[in-house]
Kinemage of the C-alpha trace (Angstrom):
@kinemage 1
@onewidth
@group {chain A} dominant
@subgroup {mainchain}
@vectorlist {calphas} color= white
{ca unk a 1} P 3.693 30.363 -100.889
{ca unk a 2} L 3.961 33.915 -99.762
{ca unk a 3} L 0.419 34.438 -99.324
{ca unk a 4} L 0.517 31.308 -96.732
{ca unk a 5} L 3.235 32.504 -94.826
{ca unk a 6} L 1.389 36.019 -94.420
{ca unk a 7} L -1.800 34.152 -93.485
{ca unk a 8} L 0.069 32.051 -90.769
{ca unk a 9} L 1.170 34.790 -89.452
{ca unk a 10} L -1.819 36.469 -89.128
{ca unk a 11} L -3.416 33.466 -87.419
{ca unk a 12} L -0.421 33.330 -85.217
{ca unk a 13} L -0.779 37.438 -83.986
{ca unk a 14} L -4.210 37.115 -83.518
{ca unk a 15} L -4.380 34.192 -81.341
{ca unk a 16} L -1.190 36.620 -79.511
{ca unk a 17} L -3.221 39.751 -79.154
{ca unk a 18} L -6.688 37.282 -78.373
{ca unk a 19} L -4.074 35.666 -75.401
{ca unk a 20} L -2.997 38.599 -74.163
{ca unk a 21} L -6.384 40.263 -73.814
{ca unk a 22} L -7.806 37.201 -72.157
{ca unk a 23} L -4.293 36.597 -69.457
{ca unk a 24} L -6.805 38.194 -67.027
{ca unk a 25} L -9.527 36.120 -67.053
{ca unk a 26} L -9.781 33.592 -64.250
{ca unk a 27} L -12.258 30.505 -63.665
{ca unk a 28} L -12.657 27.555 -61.755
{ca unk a 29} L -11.728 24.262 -62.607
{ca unk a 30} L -12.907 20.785 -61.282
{ca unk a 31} L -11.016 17.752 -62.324
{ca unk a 32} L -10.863 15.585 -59.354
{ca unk a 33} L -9.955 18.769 -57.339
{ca unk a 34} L -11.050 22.299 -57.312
{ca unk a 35} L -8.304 24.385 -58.926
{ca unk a 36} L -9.262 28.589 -58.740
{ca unk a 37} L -8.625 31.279 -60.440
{ca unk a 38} L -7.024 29.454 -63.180
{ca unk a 39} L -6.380 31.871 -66.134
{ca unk a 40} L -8.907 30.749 -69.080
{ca unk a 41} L -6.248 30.528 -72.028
{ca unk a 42} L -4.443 27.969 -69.640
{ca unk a 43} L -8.059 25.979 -69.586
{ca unk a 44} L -8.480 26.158 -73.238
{ca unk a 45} L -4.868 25.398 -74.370
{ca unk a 46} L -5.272 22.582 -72.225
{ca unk a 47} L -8.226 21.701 -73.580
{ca unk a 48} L -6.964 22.040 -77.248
{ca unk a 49} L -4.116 19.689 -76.546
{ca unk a 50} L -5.784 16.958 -75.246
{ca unk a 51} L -7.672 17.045 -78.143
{ca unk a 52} L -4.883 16.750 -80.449
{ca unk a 53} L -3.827 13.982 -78.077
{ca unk a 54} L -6.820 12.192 -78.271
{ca unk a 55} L -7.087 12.638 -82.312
{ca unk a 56} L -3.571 10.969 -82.457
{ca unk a 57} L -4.479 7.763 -80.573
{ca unk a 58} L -7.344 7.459 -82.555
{ca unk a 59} L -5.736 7.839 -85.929
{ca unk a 60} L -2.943 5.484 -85.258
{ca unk a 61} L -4.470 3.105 -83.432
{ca unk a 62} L -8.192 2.863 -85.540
{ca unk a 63} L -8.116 -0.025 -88.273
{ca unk a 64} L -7.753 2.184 -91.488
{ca unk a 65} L -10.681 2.289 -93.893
{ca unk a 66} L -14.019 2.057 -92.492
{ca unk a 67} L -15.347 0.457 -95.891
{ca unk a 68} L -14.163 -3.102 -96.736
{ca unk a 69} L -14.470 -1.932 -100.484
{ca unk a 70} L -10.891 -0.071 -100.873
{ca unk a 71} L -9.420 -3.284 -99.286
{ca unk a 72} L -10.718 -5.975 -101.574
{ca unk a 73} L -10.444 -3.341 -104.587
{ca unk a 74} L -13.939 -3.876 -105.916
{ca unk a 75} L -16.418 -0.933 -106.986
{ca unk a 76} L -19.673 -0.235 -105.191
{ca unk a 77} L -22.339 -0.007 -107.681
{ca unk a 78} L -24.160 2.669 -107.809
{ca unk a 79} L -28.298 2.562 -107.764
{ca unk a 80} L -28.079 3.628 -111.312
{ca unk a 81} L -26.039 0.007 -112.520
{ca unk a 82} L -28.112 -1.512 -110.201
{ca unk a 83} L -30.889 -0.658 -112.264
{ca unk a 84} L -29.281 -1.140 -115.725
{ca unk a 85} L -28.098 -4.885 -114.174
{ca unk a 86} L -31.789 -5.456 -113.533
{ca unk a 87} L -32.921 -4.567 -116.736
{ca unk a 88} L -30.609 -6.587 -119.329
{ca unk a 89} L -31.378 -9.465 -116.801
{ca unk a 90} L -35.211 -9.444 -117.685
């Protein structure tokens, strides 16, 4: 448990120092209309977020399982019983 605290915040200093070196940086951004000198953490925590955003609609809204195996609670055989089915059938 310690050694998880102590690696969050790690994560969470670097990304700090990483943010502060990078306040500086500026860029242009189109979305519709030209926005300069935008600073570039702003453009990637944006990014980042709508990301997250995105993720969330998906999961919530996305039907569950993508196989209908786990729903009807049968196995999927496997090549091998495939092969052993064939055999005691012959």
């Amino acid at each position: 448990m310690l050694l998880k605290l102590i690696g969050a915040l790690a994560v969470a200093v670097t990304a700090a120092v990483l943010t502060g070196f990078n306040l500086e940086n500026r860029c242009d951004v189109w979305i519709f209309h030209n926005f300069t000198d935008v600073p570039v953490f702003y453009t990637v925590l944006a990014s980042f977020i709508a990301g997250v955003i995105v993720t969330v609609f998906v999961q919530a809204f996305s039907s569950g399982s993508s196989s209908g195996n786990e729903e009807t609670g049968k196995k999927k055989k496997s090549r091998k019983d495939k092969d052993n089915g064939d055999d005691a059938s012959k």
